[in-house]
C-alpha positions in Angstrom: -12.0 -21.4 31.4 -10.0 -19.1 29.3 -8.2 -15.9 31.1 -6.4 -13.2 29.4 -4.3 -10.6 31.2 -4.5 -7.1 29.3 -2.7 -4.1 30.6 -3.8 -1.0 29.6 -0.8 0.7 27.8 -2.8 4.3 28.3 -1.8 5.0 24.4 -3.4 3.8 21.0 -1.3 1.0 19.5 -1.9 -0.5 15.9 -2.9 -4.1 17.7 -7.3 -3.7 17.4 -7.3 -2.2 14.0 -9.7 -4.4 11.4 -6.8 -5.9 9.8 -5.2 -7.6 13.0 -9.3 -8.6 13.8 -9.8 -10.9 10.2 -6.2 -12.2 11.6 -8.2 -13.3 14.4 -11.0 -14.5 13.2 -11.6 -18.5 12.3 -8.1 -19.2 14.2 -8.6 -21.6 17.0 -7.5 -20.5 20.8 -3.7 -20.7 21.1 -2.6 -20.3 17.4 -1.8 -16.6 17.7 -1.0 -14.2 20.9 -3.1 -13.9 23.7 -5.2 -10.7 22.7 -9.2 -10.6 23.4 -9.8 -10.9 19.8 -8.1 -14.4 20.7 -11.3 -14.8 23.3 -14.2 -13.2 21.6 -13.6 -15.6 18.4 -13.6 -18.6 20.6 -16.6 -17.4 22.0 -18.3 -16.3 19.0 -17.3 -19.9 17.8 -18.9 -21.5 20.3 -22.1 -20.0 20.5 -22.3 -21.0 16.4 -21.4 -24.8 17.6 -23.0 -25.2 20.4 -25.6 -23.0 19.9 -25.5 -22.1 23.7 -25.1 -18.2 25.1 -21.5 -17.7 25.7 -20.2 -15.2 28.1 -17.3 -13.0 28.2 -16.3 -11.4 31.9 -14.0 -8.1 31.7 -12.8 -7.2 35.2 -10.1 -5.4 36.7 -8.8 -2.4 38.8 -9.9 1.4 38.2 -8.2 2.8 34.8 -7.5 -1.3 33.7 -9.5 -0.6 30.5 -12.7 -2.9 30.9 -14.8 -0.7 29.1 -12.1 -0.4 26.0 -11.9 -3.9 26.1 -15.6 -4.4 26.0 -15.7 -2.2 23.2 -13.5 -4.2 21.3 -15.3 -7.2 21.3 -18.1 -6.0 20.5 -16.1 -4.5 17.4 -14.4 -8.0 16.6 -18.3 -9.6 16.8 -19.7 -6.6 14.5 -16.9 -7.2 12.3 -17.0 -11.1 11.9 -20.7 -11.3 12.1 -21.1 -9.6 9.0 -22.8 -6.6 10.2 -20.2 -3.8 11.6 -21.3 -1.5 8.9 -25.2 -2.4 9.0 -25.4 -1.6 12.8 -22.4 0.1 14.1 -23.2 -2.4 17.2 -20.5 -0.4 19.2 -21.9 3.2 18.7 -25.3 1.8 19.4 -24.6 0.5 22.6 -22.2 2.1 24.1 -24.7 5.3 23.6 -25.9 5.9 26.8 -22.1 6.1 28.2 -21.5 9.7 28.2 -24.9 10.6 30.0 -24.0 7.2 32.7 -20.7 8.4 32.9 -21.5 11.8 34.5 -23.9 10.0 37.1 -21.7 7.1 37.7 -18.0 8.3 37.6 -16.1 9.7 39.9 -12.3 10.8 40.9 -10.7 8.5 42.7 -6.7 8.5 43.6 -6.4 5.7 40.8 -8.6 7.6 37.9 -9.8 11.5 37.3 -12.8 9.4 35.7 -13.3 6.1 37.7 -16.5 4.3 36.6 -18.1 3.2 39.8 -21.2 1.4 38.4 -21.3 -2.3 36.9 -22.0 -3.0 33.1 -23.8 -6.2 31.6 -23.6 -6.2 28.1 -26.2 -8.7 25.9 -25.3 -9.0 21.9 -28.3 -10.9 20.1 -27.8 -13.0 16.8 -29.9 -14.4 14.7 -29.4 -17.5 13.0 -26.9 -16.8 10.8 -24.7 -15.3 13.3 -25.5 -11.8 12.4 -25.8 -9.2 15.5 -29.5 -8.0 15.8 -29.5 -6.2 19.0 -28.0 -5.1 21.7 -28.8 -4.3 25.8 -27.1 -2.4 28.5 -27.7 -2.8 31.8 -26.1 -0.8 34.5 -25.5 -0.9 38.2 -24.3 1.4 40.9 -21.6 -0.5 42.7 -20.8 2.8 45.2 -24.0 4.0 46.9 -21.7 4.9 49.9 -20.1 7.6 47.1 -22.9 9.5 47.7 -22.5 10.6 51.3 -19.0 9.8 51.3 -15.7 10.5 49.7 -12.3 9.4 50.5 -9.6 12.0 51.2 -8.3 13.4 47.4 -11.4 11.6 45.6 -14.7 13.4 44.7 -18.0 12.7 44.6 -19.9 11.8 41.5 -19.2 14.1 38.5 -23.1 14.8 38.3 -23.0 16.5 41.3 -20.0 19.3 40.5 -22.1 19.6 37.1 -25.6 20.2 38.7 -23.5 23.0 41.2 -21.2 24.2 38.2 -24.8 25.3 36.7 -26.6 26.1 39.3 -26.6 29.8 37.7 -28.3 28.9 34.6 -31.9 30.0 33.6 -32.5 26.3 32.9 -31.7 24.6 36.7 -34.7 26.7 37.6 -36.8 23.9 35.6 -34.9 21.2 37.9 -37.1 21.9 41.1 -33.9 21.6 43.1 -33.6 23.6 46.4 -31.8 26.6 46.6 -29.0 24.5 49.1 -27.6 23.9 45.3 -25.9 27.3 45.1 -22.2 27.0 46.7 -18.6 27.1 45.3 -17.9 24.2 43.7 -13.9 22.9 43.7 -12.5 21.4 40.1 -10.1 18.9 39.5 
């Protein structure tokens, strides 16, 4: 199949903007540079030919830039489906991050904000191509995290949140024990 290799430059450069995406789009695999733009047309052209589910697997190391990536697909299929200012597909989805981010993130040696759960991604279209829905699914990948941390890495942000406000009128509501109250050590 088709691999691209994207390194994460840790700045914004003016390579994803809409402009460089209509460049992209209609151009058959290996006409331009590599760039996932490059990979979600040729998937988003052949789900229209073949009418089959197509697939598009992000992966790599902690702080790589899978979930940017992701993100930018799903902006390049909003875009060239014809419905990026209908839906705001991207937004939509990607929703439920901040509040899966503080359960499933963590410091590692490699990140201050390593995502340590799994995230499967489905984009419906209808037959015209158009995006009509969207679906997240999640899974924790680090169980062990939870009893567990390497030397320099914490625990799962959720934790140091719940102990950070332990103090607050409102963690009474919780019904968490009372073992909840200790010093808590920021990053």
């Amino acid at each position: 199949g088709i691999v691209l290799v994207a390194i994460n430059p840790y700045e914004q450069l003016p390579i994803y903007e809409q402009d460089v995406i209509y460049a992209y789009s209609g151009q058959n695999m290996g006409d331009m540079d590599p760039h996932i733009f490059a990979v979600a047309e040729e998937a988003y052209k052949q789900m229209a030919r073949s009418e089959k589910n197509q697939s598009i697997i992000v992966s790599g190391e902690s702080g790589a830039g899978k979930t940017v990536s992701a993100k930018y697909a799903m902006r390049f299929f909003a875009t060239v489906g014809g419905s990026a200012s209908e839906t705001n597909i991207e937004a939509k989805v990607l929703a439920s991050n901040p509040i899966m981010e503080a359960i499933g993130n963590a410091k590692t040696t490699r990140n201050d904000n390593s995502s340590r759960f799994g995230k499967y991604i489905q984009i419906g279209f209808d037959k015209r191509y158009h995006i009509i829905g969207a679906n997240m699914r999640t899974y924790l990948l680090e169980k062990s995290r939870v009893v567990f941390q390497a030397e320099d890495e914490r625990n799962y942000h959720i934790f140091y949140q719940l102990c950070a406000s332990s103090s607050l009128p409102e963690f009474k509501d919780l019904g968490l024990s009372k073992c909840w109250h200790m010093p808590v050590l920021w990053w």
